[in-house]
N, C-alpha and C positions, 0 to 999 in steps of 0.2 A: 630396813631394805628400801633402796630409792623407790620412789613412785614410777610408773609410767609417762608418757608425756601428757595423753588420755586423763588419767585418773589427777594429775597434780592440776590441773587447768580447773578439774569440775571442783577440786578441794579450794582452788583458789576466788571459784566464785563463792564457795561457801565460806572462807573467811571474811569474805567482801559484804557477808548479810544476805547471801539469797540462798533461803533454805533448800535442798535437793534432797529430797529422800531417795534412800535405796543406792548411797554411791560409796557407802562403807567408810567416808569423812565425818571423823567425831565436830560436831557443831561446836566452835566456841561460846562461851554464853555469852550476851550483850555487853560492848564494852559499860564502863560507870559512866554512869550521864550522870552528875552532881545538879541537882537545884540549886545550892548558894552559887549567890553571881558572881564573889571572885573566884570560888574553882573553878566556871563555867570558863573564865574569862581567860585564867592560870593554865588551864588546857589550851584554849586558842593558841596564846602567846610562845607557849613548848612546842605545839606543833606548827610554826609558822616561821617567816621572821619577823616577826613580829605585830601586834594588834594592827590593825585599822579596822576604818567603820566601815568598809566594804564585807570582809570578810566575816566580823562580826555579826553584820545582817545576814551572812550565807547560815550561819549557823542559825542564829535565832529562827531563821525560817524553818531549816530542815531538823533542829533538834540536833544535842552534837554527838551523841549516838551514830544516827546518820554518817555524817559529815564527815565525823574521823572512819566510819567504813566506806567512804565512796573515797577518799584521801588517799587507802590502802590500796585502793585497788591498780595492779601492777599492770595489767594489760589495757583500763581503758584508756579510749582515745583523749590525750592532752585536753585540758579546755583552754580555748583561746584566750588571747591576752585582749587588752584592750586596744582599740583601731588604731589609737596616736604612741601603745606602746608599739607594736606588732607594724609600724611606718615605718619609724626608726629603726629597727632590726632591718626590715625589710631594706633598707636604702644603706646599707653597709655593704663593702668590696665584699666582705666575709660572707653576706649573703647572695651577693650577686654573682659570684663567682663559684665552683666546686673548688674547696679547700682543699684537695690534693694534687691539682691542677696548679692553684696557686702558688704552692710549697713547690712547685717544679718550677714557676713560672721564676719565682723572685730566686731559687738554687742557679738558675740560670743567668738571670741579671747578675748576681755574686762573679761566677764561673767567669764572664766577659769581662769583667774590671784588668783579671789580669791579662788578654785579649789586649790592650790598648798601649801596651809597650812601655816606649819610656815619657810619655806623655801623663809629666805628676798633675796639671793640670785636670788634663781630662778625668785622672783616676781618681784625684778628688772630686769631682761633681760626682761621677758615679757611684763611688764610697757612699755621698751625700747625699743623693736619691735613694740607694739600696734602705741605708739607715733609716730614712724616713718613712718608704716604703713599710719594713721591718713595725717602725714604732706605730706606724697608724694602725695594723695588724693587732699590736697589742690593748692598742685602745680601745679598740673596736670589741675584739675579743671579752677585756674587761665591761663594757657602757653593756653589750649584750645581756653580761651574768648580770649587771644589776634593773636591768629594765625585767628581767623574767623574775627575778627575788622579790622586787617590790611589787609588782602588778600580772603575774600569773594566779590564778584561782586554786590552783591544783600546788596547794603553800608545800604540804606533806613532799610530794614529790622532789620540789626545788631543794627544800633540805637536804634531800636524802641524796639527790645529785651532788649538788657540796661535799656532801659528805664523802662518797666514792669518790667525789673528785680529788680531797684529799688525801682519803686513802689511800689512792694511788698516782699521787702526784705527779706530774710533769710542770717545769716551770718556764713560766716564757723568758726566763734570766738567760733561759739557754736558746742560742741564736737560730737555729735550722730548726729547732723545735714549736718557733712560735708561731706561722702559719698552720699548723695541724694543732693545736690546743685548740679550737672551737670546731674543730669537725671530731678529734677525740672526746668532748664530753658528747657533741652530738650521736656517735654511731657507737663508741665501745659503752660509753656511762649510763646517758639518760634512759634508754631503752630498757635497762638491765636492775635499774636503780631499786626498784622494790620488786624484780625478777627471784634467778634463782642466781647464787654465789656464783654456782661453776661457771655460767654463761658468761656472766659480767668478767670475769676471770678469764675466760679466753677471750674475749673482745678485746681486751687491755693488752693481752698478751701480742696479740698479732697486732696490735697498732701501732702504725709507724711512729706517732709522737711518743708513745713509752722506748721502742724498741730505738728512736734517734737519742732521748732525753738518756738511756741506761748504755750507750752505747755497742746494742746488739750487732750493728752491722757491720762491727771488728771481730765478732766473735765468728770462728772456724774452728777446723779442722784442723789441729796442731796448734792455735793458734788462739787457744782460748783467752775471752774475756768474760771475769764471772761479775762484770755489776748488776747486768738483770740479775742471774741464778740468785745472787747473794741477797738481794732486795726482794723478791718473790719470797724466797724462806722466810724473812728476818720479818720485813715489813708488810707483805701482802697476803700470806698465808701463816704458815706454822708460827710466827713471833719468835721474838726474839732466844725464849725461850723455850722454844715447841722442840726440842731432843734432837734436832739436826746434826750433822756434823762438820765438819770442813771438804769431806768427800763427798758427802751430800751436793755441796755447794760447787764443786768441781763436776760430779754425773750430772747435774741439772742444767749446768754453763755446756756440758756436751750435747745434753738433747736439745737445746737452741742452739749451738749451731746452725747458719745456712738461712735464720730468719734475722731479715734483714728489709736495708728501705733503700729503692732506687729510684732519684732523684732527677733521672733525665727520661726526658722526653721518650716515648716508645720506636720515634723513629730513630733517635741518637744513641740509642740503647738496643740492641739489639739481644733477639734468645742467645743467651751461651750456647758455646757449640756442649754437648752432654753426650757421654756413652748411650747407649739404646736403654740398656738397663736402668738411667736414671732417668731418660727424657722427659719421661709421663709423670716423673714428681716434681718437675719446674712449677713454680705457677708464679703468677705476677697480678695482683689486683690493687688497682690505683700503684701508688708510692710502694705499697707492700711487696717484697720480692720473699718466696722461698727458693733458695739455687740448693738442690741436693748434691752437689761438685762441693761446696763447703761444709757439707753437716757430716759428722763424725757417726759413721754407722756402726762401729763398734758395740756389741754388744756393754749395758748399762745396770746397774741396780744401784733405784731410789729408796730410799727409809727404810733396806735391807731387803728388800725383794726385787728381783730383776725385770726391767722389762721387754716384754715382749710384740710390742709392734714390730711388722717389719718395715717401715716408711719412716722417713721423718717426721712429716707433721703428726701422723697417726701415733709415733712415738710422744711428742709434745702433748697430746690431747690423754694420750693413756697418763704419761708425768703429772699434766694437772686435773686429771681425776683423783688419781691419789693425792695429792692437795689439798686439791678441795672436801672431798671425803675425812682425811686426817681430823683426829679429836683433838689436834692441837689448835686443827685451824677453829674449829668452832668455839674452842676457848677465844682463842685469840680475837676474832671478829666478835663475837657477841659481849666481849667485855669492852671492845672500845665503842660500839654502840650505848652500852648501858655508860661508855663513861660522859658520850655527847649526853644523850636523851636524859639521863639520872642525876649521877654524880659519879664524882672524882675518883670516888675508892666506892661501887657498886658493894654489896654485899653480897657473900659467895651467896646467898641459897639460892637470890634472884639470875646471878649467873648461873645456874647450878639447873635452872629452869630454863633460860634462854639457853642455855647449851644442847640440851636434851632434845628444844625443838628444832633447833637447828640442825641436828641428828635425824630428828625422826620426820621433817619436811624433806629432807635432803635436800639444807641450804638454804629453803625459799624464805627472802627475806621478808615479807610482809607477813609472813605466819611468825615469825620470830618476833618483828615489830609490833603484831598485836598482841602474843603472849608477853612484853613489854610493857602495855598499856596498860593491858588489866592487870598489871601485878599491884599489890600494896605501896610499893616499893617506890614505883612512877610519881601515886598521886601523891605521898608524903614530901616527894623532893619540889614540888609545884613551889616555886617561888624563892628557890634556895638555890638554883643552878646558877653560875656566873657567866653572865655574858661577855662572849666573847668579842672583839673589835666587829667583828660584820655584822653582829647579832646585833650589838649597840646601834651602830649606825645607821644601818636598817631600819630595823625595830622607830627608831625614832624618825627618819622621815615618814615609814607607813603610820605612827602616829602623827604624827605634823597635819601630813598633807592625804593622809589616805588613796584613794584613788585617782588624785589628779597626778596626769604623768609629770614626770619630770624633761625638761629640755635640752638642759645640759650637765651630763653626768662627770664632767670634769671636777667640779667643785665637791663632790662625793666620795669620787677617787682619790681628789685628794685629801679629803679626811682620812681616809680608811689609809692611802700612805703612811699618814703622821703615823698613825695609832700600830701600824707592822704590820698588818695583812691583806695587805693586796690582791687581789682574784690572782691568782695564776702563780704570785709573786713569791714564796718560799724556794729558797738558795736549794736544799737540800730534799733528799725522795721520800723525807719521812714526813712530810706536812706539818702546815702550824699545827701546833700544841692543840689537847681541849683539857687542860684543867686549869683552875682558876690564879694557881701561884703564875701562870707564863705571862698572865694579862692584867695584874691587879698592883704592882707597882703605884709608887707616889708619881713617878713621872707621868705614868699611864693614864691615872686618875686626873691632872691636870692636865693632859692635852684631851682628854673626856669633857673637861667643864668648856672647856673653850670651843669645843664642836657645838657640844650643848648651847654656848653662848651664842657662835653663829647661824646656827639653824636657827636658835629660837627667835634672833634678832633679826638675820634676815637672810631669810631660808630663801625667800624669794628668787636667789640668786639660780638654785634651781631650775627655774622655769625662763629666763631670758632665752631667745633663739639665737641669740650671741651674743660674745663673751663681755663687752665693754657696753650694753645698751643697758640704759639706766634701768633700776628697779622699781617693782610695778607700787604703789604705795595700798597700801601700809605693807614694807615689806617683810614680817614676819606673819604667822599661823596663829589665828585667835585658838590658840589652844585651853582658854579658860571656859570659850563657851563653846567647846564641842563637844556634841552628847556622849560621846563614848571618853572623854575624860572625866565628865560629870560623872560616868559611870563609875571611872575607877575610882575616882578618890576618897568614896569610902574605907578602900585597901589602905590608904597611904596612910604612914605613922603618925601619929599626934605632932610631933616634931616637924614633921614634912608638911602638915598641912600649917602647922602657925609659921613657917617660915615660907609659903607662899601667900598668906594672908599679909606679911610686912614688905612684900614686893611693889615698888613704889609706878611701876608702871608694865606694859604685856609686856614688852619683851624679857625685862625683869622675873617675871611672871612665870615663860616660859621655859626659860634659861634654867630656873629654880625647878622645874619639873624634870625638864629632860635628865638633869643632872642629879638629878635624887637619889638617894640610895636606892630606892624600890627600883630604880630605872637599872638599877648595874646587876638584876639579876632578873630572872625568869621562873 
């Protein structure tokens, strides 16, 4: 039976480590805190994007017991970044602006192109501004996700926003979608990330960047379009195969109906005129428009039972109840979890158990996440999972260079180009891949060593405040003598370490570490 709003909030401080007697929340026992230092270390790395000597000391301080329950914790308040990451954010159009402001502003700049007649001229400059406009959006968007992945403290959370954010992809590939991809992972994702499912699920629902990216705001009344319907069942809920049907997918494309995104200005847009009987279901918040003149009121039955709101949106919130509730869905979500967090083909019993809690928290993800941790299952896969392109890349600057910010995220982005996964960048609504056949190619592997070779050679490039001013010397990361690689390389294979003992000088040196087997998995 679902929880209360009440009772799940006090369960959630007790999965978080603070014991409360008398509130009828069975205690989880203490996650494994391992004494050997590479499982110590093999936890950080899982739960992160990877090691640095910052985060590392958060742990050795607090014991990682601690750390991975303060990690879990879904309601507290973010812990800030550091001042010269948390600058740079700061000083982006994306944050200086409201991004659904923005998405009106540059729909607008578009809209007047054709405004300019027959003046090819002109329409080129404008074309050429929009464009630009458009692409600094995306950069921006992107330099953001990788300042809060390398240098936010709260590692767990960053994950797990990634993770919903692929889950429910929008891609900036698509043009009017790309001003609201960083106010979508801000308002529908991160907040919800290690909340509970339904919530995060209607967040997503009603955002204008899923419902522009899925084309909701062609869907009506007579006049359906089922790409959301069909991507909620297939990809965000029940799976592919959760027992739906093609009716299904047709009653679901009806109760969206009417939810939709309106792209002009409040003055240029005015209320639809509406019968009396529908008036009071209009609503318009930001870019997000409900117009009940297009939603299909006909009476509906989903997964074989009918529903019974009389409203729209109240019909949409009963549909993704039953959604989110379905034991399909919690198959479905708690196996692509265990297939990030575990491996590739999870073993049913562990699904079998993340399922169950998923059932019986109704949803909430960080109770699921921590019946995950302390399974058998987690700590056996410590150092067997393959890293994926962000994980790599990542992972290896936060070992490079730890804590010191980066200044120019361009040369990052463009690795993570080379390698296919771009922040935001997947063509299609099913997100990059997570198992390891998508990213382990011969090709992949060599444009692997060659990252490896330029970080390690000369990562420095990083940190210039512009693009063409010489680098700082020596410009690569004395990665031989940094205590936390001292640390790990008792981990490293016999093989791995005689073949950085014949490295003829540091970058050498480097190059041979980043690129190591040990480096291509977690």
């Amino acid at each position: 039976m679902p929880f209360s709003p009440r009772r799940r909030h006090v369960c959630l401080l007790a999965l978080s480590g603070v014991a409360l007697a008398g509130t009828g929340c069975a205690l989880s026992p203490a996650l494994p805190a391992p004494r050997d230092e590479a499982a110590r270390l093999a936890w950080i790395d899982r739960l992160s994007w990877g090691l640095s000597p910052g985060t590392v000391a958060e742990v050795d301080r607090e014991g990682l017991s601690r750390w991975v329950g303060r990690q879990l914790r879904p309601h507290a308040r973010p812990a800030p970044l550091p001042e010269a990451a948390q600058r740079q954010i700061d000083a982006l159009r994306i944050s200086q602006e409201p991004r659904q402001q923005l998405a009106m502003a540059l729909d607008s700049q578009a809209r007047a192109i054709a405004g300019l007649g027959a003046d090819e001229e002109a329409k080129r400059a404008a074309r050429l501004a929009h464009a630009q406009a458009m692409n600094q959006v995306v950069r921006e968007t992107q330099q953001r996700f990788v300042l809060r992945a390398l240098y936010a403290p709260d590692q767990l959370h960053e994950l797990m926003s990634w993770f919903w954010s692929n889950h429910f992809h929008v891609s900036i590939r698509k043009g009017p979608v790309r001003p609201l991809v960083a106010d979508f992972e801000d308002q529908a994702i991160r907040p919800h990330a290690l909340g509970r499912f339904r919530d995060l699920l209607g967040a997503v629902v009603r955002h204008p960047a899923m419902l522009l990216y899925l084309d909701n705001q062609q869907n009506a009344a007579g006049r359906l379009n089922e790409n959301l319907a069909r991507e909620l069942l297939e990809l965000h809920t029940l799976g592919v195969d959760g027992g739906y049907s093609q009716a299904d997918v047709q009653e679901m494309a009806r109760v969206l109906t009417g939810l939709g995104v309106n792209l002009r200005a409040p003055g240029e847009a005015p209320v639809p005129k509406l019968p009396p009987a529908l008036a009071g279901q209009y609503l318009r918040e930001g870019v997000f428009e409900f117009n009940p003149a297009r939603h299909d009121a006909k009476p509906k039955t989903l997964l074989g039972q009918p529903l019974q709101a009389a409203s729209g949106l109240a019909e949409v919130d009963e549909a993704l109840d039953r959604l989110a509730r379905a034991p399909a869905t919690a198959r479905h979500i708690v196996r692509k979890l265990a297939r990030y967090f575990v491996a590739d083909e999870p073993s049913p019993a562990l699904l079998a158990r993340l399922q169950e809690r998923f059932a019986r928290s109704d949803g909430e993800i960080a109770a699921v996440m921590r019946t995950l941790l302390e399974s058998p299952e987690f700590s056996a896969s410590l150092g067997h999972k393959f890293r994926d392109p962000l994980q790599y890349t990542l992972g290896g600057v936060r070992l490079a260079y730890g804590e010191r910010v980066l200044q120019d995220s361009a040369p990052l982005l463009g690795w993570l180009n080379r390698l296919g996964q771009a922040p935001y960048g997947h063509e299609t609504p099913d997100g990059y891949p997570l198992d390891q056949q998508a990213w382990a190619s011969a090709s992949q592997m060599n444009t692997r060593f060659e990252i490896a070779r330029a970080l390690g050679g000369s990562g420095a490039v990083l940190f210039r405040s512009e693009a063409r001013a010489p680098l700082e010397k020596p410009p690569f990361p004395a990665l031989a003598e940094s205590p936390l690689v001292q640390r790990l390389q008792p981990t490293l294979a016999p093989a791995t370490r005689q073949t950085l003992a014949q490295a003829g000088n540091p970058q050498d040196w480097n190059t041979y570490l980043l690129s190591a087997p040990e480096r291509m998995y977690r």
